[in-house]
VOTIKOL-651037 format. One record per residue (C-alpha): residue in three letters; chain; x, y, z. Coordinates in nm, 2 decimals, padded with zeros to 4 digits. Example, Ala and Ser with C-alpha at 12.3 -4.5 7.8 and 13.67 -1.06 7.14 Angstrom:
BEGIN
R|ALA|A|01.23|-00.45|00.78
R|SER|A|01.37|-00.11|00.71
//
This chain:
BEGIN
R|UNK|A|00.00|00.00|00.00
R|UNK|A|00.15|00.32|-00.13
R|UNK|A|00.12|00.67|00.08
R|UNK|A|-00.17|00.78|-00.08
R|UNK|A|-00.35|00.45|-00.05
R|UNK|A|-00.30|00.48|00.36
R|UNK|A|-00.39|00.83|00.33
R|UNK|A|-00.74|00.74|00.17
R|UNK|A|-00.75|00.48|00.41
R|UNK|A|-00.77|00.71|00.69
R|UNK|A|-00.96|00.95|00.58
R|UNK|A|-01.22|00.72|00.53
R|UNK|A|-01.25|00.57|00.86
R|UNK|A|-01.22|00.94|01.00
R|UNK|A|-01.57|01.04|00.80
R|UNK|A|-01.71|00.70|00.90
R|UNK|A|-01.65|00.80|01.26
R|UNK|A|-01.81|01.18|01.27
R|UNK|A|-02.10|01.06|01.10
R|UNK|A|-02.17|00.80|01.37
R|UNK|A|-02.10|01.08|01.61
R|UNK|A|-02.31|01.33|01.44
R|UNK|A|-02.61|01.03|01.41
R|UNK|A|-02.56|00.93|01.79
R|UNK|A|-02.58|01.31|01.86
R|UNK|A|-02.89|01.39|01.67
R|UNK|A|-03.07|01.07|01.81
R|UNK|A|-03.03|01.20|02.14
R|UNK|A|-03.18|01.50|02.08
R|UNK|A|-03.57|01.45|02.18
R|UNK|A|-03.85|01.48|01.97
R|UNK|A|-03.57|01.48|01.67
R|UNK|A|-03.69|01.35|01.35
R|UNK|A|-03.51|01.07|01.20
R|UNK|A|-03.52|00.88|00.88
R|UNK|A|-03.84|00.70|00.89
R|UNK|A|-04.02|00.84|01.21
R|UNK|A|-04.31|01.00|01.39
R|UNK|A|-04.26|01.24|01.63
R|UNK|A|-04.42|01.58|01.76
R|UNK|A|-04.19|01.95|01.81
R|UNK|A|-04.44|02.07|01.98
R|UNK|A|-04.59|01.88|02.20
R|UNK|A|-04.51|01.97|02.59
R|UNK|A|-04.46|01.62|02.75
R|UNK|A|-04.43|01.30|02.63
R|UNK|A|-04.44|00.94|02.78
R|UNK|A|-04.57|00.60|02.66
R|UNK|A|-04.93|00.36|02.65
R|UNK|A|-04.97|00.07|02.92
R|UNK|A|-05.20|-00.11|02.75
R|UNK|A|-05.38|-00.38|02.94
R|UNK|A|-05.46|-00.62|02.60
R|UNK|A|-05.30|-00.46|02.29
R|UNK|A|-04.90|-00.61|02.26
R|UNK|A|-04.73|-00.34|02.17
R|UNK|A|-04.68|00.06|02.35
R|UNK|A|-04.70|00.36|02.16
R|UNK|A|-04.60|00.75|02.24
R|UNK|A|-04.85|01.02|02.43
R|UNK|A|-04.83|01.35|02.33
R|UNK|A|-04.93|01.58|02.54
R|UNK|A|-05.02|01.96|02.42
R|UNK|A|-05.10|02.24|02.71
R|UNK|A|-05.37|02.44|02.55
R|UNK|A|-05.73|02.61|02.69
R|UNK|A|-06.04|02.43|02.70
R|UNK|A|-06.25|02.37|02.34
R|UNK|A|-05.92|02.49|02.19
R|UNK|A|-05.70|02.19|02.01
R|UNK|A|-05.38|02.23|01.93
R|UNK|A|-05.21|01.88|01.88
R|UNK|A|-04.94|01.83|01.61
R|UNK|A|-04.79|01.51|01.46
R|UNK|A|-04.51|01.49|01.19
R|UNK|A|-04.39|01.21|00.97
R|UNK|A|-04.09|01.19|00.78
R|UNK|A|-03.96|00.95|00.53
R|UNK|A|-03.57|00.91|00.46
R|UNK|A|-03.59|01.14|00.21
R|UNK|A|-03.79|01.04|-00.06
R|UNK|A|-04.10|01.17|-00.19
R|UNK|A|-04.36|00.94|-00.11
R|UNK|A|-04.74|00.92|-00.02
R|UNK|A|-04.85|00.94|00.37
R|UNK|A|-05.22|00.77|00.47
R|UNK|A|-05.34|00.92|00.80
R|UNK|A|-05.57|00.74|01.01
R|UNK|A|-05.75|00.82|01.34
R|UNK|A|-05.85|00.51|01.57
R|UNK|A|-06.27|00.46|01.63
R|UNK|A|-06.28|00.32|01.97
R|UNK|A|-06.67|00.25|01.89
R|UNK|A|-06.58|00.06|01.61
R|UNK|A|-06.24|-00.08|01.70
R|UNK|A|-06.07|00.06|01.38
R|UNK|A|-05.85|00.29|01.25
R|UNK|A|-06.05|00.51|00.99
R|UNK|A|-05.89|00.78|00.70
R|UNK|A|-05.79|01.10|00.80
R|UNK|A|-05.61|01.22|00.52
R|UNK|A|-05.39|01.20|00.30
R|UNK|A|-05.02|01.34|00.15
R|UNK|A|-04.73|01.36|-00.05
R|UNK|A|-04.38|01.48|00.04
R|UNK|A|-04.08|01.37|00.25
R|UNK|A|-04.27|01.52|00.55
R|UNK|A|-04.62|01.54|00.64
R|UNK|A|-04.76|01.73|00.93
R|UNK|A|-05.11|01.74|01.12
R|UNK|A|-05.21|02.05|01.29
R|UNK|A|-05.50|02.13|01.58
R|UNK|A|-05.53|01.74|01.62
R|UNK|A|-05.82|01.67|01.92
R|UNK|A|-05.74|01.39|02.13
R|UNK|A|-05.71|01.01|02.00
R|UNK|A|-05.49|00.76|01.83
R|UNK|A|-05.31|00.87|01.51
R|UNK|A|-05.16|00.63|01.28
R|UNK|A|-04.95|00.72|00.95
R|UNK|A|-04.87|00.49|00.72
R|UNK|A|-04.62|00.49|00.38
R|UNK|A|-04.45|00.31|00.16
R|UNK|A|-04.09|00.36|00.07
R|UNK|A|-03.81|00.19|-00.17
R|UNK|A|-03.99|-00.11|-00.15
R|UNK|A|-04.04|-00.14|00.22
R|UNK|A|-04.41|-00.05|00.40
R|UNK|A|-04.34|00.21|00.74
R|UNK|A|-04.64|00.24|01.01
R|UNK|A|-04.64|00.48|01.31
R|UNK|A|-04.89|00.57|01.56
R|UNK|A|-04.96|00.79|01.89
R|UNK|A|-05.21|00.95|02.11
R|UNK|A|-05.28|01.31|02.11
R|UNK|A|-05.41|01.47|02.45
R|UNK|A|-05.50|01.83|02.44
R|UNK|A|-05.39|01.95|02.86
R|UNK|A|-05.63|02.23|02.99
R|UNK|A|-05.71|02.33|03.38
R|UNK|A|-05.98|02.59|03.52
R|UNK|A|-05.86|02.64|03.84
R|UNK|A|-06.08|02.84|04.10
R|UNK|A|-05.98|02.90|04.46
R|UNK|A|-06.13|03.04|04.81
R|UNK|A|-06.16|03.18|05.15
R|UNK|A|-06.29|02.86|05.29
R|UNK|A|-06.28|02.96|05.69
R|UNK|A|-06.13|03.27|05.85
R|UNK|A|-06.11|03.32|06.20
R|UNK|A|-05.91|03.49|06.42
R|UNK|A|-05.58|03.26|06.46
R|UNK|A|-05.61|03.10|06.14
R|UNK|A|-05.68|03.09|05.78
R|UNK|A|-05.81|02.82|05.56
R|UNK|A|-05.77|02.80|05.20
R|UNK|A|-05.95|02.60|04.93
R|UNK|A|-05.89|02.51|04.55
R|UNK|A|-06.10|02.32|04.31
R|UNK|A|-06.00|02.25|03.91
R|UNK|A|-06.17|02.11|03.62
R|UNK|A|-05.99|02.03|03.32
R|UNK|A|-05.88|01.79|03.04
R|UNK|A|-06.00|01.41|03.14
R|UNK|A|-05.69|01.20|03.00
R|UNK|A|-05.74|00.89|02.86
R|UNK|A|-05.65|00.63|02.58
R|UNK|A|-05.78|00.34|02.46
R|UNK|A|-05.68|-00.04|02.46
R|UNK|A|-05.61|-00.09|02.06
R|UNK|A|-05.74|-00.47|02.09
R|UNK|A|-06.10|-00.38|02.24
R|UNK|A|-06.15|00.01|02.24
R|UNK|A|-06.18|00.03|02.62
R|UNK|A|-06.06|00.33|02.77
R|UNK|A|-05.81|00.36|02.98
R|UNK|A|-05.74|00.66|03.21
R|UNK|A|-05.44|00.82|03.32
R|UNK|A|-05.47|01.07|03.60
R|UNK|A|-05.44|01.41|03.59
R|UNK|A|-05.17|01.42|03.90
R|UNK|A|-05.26|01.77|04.02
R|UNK|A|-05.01|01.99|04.20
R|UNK|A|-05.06|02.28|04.38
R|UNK|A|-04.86|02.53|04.48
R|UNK|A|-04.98|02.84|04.69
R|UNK|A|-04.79|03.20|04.69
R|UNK|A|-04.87|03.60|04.82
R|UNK|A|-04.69|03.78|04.48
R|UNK|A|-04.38|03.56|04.50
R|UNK|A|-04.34|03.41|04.86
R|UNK|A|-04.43|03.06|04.84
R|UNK|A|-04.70|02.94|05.10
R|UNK|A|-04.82|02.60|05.11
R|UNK|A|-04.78|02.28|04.82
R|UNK|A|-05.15|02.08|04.94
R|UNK|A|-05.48|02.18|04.76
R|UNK|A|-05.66|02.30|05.09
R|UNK|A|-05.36|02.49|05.33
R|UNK|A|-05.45|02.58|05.67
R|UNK|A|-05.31|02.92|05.75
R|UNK|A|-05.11|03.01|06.11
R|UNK|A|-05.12|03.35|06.22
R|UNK|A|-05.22|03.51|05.96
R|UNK|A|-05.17|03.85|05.84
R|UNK|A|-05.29|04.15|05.94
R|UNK|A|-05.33|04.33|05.57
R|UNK|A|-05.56|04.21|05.30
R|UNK|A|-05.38|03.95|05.04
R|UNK|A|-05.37|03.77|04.76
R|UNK|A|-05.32|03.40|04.76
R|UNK|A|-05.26|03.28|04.46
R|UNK|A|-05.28|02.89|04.36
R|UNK|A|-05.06|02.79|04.06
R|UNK|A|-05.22|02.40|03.94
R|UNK|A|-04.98|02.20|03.78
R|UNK|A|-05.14|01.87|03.55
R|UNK|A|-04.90|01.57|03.47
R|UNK|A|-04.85|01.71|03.12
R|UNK|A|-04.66|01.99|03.36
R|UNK|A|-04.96|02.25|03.22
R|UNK|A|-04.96|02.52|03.46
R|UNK|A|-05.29|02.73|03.56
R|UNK|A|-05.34|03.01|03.80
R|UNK|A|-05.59|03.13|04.05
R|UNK|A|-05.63|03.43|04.25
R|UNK|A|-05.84|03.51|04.58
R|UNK|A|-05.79|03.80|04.81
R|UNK|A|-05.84|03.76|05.17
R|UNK|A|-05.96|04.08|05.36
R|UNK|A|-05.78|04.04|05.66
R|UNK|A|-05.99|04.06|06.00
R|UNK|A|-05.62|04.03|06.19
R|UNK|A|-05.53|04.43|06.36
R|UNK|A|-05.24|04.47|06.52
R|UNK|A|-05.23|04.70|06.81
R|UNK|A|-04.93|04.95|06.89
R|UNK|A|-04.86|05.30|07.01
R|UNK|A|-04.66|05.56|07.17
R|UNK|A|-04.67|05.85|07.34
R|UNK|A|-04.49|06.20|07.40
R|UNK|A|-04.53|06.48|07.61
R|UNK|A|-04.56|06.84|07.52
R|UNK|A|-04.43|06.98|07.86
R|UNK|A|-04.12|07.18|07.76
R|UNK|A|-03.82|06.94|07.83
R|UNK|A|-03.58|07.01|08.10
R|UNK|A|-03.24|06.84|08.03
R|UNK|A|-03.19|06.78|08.41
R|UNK|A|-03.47|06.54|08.49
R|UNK|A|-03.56|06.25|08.25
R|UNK|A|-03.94|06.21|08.34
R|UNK|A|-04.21|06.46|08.33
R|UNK|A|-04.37|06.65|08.61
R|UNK|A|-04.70|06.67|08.71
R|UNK|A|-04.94|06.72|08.62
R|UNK|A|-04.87|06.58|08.25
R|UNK|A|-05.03|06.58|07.93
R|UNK|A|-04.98|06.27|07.72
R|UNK|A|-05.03|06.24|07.40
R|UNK|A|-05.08|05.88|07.29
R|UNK|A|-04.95|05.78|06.91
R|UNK|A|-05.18|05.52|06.77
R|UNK|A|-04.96|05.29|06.56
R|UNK|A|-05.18|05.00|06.52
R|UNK|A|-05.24|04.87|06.17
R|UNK|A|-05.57|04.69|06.02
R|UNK|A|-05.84|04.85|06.30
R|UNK|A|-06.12|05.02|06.30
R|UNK|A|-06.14|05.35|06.36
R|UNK|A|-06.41|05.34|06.61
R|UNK|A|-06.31|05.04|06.76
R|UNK|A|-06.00|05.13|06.98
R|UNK|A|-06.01|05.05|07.40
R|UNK|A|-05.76|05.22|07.59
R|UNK|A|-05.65|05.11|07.97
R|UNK|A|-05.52|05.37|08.23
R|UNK|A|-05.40|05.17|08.51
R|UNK|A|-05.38|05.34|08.83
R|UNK|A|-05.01|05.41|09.02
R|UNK|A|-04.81|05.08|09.07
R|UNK|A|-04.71|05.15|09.43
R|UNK|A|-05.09|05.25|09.46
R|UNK|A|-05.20|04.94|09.35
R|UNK|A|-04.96|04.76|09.54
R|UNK|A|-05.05|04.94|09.89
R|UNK|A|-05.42|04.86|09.85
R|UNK|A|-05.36|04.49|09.81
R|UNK|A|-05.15|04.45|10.06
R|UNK|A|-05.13|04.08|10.03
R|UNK|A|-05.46|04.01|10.06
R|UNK|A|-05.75|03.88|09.83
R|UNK|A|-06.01|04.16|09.80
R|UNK|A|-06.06|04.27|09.45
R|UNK|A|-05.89|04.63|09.37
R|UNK|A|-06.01|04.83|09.10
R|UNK|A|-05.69|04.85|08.89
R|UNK|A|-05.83|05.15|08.60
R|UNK|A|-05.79|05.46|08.66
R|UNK|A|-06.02|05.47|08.30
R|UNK|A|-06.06|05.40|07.95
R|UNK|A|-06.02|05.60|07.66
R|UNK|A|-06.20|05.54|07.33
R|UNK|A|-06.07|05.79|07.06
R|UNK|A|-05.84|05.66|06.83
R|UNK|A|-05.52|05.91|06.95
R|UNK|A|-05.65|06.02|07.30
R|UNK|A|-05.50|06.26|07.51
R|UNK|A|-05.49|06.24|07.90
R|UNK|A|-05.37|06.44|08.16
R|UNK|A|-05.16|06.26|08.48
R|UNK|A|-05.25|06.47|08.76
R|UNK|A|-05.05|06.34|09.00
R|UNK|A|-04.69|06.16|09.05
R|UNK|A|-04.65|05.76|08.96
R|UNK|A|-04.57|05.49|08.74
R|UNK|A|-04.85|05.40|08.55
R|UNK|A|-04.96|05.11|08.30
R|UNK|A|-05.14|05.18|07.96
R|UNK|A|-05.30|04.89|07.75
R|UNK|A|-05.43|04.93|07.42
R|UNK|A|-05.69|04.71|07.24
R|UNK|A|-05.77|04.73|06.87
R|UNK|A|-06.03|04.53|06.72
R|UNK|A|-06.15|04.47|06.36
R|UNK|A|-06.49|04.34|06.21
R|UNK|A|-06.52|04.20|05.90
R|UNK|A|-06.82|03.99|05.79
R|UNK|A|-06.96|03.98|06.16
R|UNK|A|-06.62|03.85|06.29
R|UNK|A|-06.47|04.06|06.54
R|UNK|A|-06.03|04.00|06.59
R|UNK|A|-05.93|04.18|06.88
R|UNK|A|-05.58|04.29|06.96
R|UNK|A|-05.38|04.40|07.26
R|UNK|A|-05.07|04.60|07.32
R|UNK|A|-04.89|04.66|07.62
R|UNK|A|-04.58|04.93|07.68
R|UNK|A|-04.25|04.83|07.73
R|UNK|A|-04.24|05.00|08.02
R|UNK|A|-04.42|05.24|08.26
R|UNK|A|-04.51|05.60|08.19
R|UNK|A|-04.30|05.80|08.47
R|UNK|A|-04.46|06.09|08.63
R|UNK|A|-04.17|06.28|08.85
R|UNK|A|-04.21|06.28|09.21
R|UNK|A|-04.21|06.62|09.39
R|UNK|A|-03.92|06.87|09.44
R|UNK|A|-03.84|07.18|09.54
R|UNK|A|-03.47|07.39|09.53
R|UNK|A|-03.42|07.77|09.53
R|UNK|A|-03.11|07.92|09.35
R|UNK|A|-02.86|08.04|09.59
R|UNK|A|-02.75|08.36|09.42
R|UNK|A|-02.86|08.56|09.13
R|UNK|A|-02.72|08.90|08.98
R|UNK|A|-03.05|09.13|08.84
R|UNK|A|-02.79|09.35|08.65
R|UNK|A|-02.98|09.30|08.34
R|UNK|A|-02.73|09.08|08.12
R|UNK|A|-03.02|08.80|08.07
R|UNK|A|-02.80|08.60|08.27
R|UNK|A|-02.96|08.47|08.60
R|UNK|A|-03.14|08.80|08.67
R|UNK|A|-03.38|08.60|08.89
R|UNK|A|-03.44|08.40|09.18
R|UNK|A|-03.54|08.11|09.03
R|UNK|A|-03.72|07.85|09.25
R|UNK|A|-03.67|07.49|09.08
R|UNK|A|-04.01|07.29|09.13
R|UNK|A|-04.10|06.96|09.01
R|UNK|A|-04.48|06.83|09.04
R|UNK|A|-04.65|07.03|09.27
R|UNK|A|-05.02|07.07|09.39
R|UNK|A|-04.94|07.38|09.58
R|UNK|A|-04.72|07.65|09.67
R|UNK|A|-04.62|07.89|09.90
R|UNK|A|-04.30|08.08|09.84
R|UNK|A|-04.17|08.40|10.05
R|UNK|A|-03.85|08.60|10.04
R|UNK|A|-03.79|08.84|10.33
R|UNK|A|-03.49|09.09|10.39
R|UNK|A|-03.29|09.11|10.69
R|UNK|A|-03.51|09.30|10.87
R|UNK|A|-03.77|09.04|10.79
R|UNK|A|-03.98|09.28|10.52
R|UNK|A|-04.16|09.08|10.30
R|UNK|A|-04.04|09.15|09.98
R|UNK|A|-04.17|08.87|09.73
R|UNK|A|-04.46|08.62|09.79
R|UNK|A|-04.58|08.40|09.52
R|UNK|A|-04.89|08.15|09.68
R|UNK|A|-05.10|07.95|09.46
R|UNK|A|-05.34|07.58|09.50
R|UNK|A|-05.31|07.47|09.16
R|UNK|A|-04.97|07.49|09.06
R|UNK|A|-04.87|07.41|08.72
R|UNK|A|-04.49|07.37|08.59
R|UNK|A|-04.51|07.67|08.42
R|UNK|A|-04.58|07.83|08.76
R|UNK|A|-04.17|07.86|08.85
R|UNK|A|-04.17|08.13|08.60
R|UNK|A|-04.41|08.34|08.76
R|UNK|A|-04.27|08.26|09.12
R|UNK|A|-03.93|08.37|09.01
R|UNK|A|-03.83|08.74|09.20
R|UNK|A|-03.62|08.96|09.01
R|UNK|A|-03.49|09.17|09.31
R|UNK|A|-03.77|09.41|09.29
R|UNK|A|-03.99|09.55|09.50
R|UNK|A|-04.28|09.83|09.33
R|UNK|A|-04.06|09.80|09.04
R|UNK|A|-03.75|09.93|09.19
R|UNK|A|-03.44|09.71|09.25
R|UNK|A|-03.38|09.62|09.61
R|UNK|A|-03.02|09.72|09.75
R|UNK|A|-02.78|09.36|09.74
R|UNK|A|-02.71|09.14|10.04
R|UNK|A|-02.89|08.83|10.19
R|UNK|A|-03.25|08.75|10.12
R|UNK|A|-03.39|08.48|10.33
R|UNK|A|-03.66|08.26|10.15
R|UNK|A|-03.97|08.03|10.33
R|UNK|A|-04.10|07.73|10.08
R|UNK|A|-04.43|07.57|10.20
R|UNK|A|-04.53|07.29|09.91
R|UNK|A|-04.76|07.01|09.90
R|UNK|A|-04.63|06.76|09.64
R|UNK|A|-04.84|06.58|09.33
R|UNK|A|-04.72|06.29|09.52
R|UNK|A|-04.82|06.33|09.86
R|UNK|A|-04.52|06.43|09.98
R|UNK|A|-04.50|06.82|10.21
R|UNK|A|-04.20|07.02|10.07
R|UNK|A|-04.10|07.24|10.34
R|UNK|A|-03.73|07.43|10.33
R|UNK|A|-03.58|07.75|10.41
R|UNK|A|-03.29|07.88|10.36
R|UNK|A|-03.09|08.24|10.22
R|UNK|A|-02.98|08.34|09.85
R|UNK|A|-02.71|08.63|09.79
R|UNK|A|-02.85|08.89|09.52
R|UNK|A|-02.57|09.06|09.38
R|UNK|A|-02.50|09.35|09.14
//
């Protein structure tokens, strides 16, 4: 063998190889057509007859569609010539396969087949070819509701009609079904929920929201269902602030004190809102004592949706809110504690021990420091014990240390510097007498 003989040679066996390679290749592509074959490139799932009497299994092809609508396609091809194709549909009545049509080509394809047995038949370079398969058109109507909603859980329901899937047993025409396998999968916009038809729901929420149900057939055709649940769940919550001007020295407010509760709560009605004013802590504790008579714990309740209420005296005290919802005669209450206690300041009383009236703005006054007071009496005498200030008043409020301030005047005209001696007579918000006395140096 010469060099172009081995050459030849080789070459040979390399083109020999691909094309096995290139036929392996193509035969593992599904649904690919080959010389000689049936096949569908559009159907959406595939998988193969059981039948109980007939020898032989044949393809399913199954084509996701809506109902009435039928959009099954089957194509033949020969090898590549052109030859004549008979298509046939099966009669289960009459046990036979009966003309469809017919055509000429290398290929041959059926369009919006409805469901049933095809068979194509052809004849080609002397040898006869015959193919069959079932057609099933897949459609679901899913629907899906509120089955039970209470006020710790929710229950969910989902119902589907759709395609009934079935062939027949060639030998006899008996049909023979194949279940639809229904899968359901439950989601609020993309958060997946629950994977049975009929989910019972913990806890849930407080907002009104769509479930939707996505139903899955065997076929893997996919249908959607929408329900919104309005939500019967509130969810009480609040704060509170005070609009008594803030000194930096103390951390709770005096007495008396205006609170201004923040309703935060979410999902309530408007004119459904309870609110709890527990009485003094230390209160409560000193009238039970231990023992087992009932104590009226409220100091009252409150029913606008952002109430405000005035603390008139020093204390810790407890506030509960309750928010409650109705939807469809079903009433959800909720309830919301604080964190902690509202703290009204106890009493207290201090007097500045100089000032300087010169007039700079910079403590011009004798300023008496009070915190939550019911009353007052405040004096300032001079040596000779001349009253020369007197502020006295039974309903003291914290704006009230203004006013009881002395600014080294008597009639207007600035008293002469030296040592002032002051009386304080105070009953406390808290029960507590405030009694002191004591001298402050005015200088200028």
């Amino acid at each position: 063998m010469d060099a172009y003989q081995t050459i030849f040679t080789m070459t040979r066996k390399r083109i020999h190889l691909l094309l096995l390679v290139t036929m392996a290749l193509l035969l593992s592509v599904p649904g690919m057509l080959m010389a000689q074959s049936l096949a569908s490139g559009t159907a959406n799932f595939k998988e193969n007859t059981a039948y109980p009497t007939f020898p032989s299994s044949d393809p399913i092809w199954y084509f996701c569609s809506v109902e009435g609508v039928s959009v099954g396609s089957l194509t033949v091809q020969s090898a590549g010539s052109n030859v004549t194709f008979l298509w046939e549909k099966f009669d289960p009545a009459g046990v036979k396969f009966v003309n469809y049509s017919n055509d000429t080509g290398v290929t041959s394809t059926i369009n919006n087949l409805t469901d049933g047995c095809y068979r194509v038949s052809f004849t080609e370079n002397g040898k006869s070819y015959l193919f069959r398969a079932w057609v099933m058109n897949g459609w679901s109507r899913p629907s899906n509701a509120i089955a039970q909603s209470t006020c710790t859980f929710l229950k969910l329901s989902s119902t589907v009609v759709g395609s009934v899937y079935q062939y027949c047993d060639l030998a006899n025409g008996k049909p023979v079904p194949v279940s639809s396998d229904y899968k359901f999968r439950w989601y609020t916009g993309t958060t997946f929920v629950a994977s049975i038809q009929n989910p019972t729901i913990s806890n849930p929420p407080s907002q009104n929201t769509d479930y939707r149900v996505e139903v899955t057939d065997r076929a893997g055709c996919m249908k959607s269902a929408t329900v919104t649940y309005n939500s019967p769940i509130p969810v009480a919550k609040f704060t509170w602030t005070t609009n008594q001007k803030n000194d930096p020295q103390y951390t709770f407010p005096q007495a008396p004190a205006n609170i201004d509760f923040q309703n935060q709560s979410v999902n309530a009605d408007a004119d459904k809102y309870e609110w709890y004013l527990f009485k003094d802590k230390s209160v409560l504790t000193a009238l039970g004592g231990g023992g087992t008579t009932a104590i009226d714990s409220f100091i009252t309740v409150l029913y606008d949706p952002d109430p405000l209420y005035t603390y008139q005296n020093s204390g810790k005290y407890m506030v509960k809110l309750v928010a409650s919802k109705t939807v469809q005669a079903l009433t959800c209450r909720d309830t919301f504690y604080l964190a902690d206690y509202i703290v009204v300041d106890t009493s207290l009383v201090k007097v500045t021990p100089v000032f300087t009236p010169n007039g700079d703005g910079v403590n011009d006054k004798m300023i008496i420091k009070t915190r939550s007071l019911q009353s007052l009496t405040f004096t300032v005498l001079n040596r000779w014990g001349k009253v020369v200030h007197q502020y006295s008043t039974n309903n003291y409020l914290p704006e009230n240390s203004e006013i009881a301030a002395w600014d080294g005047r008597v009639n207007g005209k600035l008293c002469p510097p030296g040592t002032y001696f002051y009386v304080v007579d105070a009953q406390g918000r808290d029960g507590v007498r405030r009694r002191s006395k004591g001298f402050v140096e005015m200088i200028w």
